[in-house]
N, C-alpha and C positions, 0 to 999 in steps of 0.2 A: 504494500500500500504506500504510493508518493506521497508524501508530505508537501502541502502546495507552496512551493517559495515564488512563484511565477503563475500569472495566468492570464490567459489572451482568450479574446470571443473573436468571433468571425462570422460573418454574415455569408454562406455559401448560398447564392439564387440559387445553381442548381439542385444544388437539393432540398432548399427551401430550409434550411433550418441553420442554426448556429454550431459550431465548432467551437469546443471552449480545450484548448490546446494548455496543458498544465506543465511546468517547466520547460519549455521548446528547449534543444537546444544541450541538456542534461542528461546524464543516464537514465535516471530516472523520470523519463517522456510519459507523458500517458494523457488520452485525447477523448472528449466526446462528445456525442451530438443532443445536442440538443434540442426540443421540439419546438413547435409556434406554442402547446397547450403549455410547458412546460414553463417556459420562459414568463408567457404573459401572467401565469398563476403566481410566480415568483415575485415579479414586480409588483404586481397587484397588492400583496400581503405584504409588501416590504416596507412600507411607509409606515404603517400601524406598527408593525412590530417595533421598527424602531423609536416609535415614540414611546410605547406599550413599557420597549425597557430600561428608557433613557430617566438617568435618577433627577435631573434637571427637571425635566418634564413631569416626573407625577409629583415635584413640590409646587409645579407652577400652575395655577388655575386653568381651567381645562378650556377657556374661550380666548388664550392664548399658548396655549400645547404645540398647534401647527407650525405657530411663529417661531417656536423655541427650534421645533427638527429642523424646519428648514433653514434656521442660521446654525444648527448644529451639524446640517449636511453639507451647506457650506464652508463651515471650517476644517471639516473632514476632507474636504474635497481638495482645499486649501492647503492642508497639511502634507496631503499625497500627490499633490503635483510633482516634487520633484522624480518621486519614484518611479514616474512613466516615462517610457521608452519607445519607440517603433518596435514592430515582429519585424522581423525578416517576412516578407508572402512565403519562399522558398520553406523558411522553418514551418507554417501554419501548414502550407501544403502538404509536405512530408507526411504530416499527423493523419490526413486526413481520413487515407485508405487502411488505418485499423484502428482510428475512433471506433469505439460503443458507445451502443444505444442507452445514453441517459435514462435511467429508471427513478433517480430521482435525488434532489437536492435540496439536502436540510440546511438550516441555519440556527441553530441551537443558542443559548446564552450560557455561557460559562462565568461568572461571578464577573470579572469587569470586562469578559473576553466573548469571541464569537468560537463557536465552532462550524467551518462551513464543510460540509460533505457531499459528494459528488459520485454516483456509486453507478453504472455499468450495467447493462442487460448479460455480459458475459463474467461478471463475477470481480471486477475492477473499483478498485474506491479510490479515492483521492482527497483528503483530510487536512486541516490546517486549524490552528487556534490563533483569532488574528484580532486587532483590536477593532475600537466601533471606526476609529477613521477610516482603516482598510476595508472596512466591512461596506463603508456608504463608495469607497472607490471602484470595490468589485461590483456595484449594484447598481454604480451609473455608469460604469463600461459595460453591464450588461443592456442597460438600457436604450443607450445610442447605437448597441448594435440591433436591437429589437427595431428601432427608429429606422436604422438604414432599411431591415427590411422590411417596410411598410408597413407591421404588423399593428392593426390595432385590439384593445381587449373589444371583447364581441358586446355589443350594447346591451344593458339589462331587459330578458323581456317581462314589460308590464305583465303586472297579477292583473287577472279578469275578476273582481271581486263578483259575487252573485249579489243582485241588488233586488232587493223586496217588492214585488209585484204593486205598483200600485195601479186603484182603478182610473181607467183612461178617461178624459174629463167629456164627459158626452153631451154631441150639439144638437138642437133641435132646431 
């Protein structure tokens, strides 16, 4: 099991899905694909979670919570600038022909830490314990790669409430 020190998304059109390439580059390579369900479910729940476990946020009254993530994802974001780099294409490609099929991808809280796991249709994990800045880095490099591929979350469909028969107003 990789221990993630590196990780790159990739937007492959042709296969419609992401590539999340784990140490390119390292003995320790290990690649996988990601879905359109997968991805968008991930972002979706990613904002809540990290307010849900941000100690900032549940002392600040909850009609300013949002305010607190999002200057707290931009400091994160801020923080991790320097750490990013270009892939090499050549390295991502490499990966691509024995990526696995993403089965699925936790994000855990470890006391001040994240644990992010990444686990395989063929039996592959790939595991890190990273902090919250890294955590909001990996969440908006997955994002902009979702963004390249036009993905959007699918619109909620309205509940059809049953509504009480009333009688029709009758004309004479």
């Amino acid at each position: 099991m990789p221990t993630v020190k590196t990780i790159t998304f990739s937007y492959r059109p042709k296969e419609d899905r992401l590539l999340a390439g784990i140490n390119l580059g390292q003995p320790d390579v290990w690649a996988c694909w990601l879905t359109r369900r997968l991805s968008l479910a991930v972002v979706a729940g990613w904002k809540k979670f990290l307010a849900d476990t941000s100690r900032l946020a549940q002392q600040t009254a909850s009609d300013h919570r949002q305010e607190l993530a999002e200057f707290e994802r931009e400091a994160g974001l801020a923080a991790t600038a320097k750490s990013i780099s270009p892939t090499p294409a050549q390295a991502v490609t490499a990966t691509s022909n024995t990526a696995e099929l993403a089965e699925r991808l936790t994000i855990s809280q470890q006391g001040e830490h994240f644990r992010l796991e990444l686990a395989g249709d063929r039996g592959g994990i790939a595991a890190a314990v990273i902090q919250r800045a890294e955590l909001q880095r990996i969440l908006r490099m997955l994002e902009e790669e979702i963004s390249k591929a036009s993905w959007v979350a699918p619109a909620a469909t309205p509940q059809v409430l049953p509504q009480e028969r009333a009688p029709k107003p009758a004309r004479h």
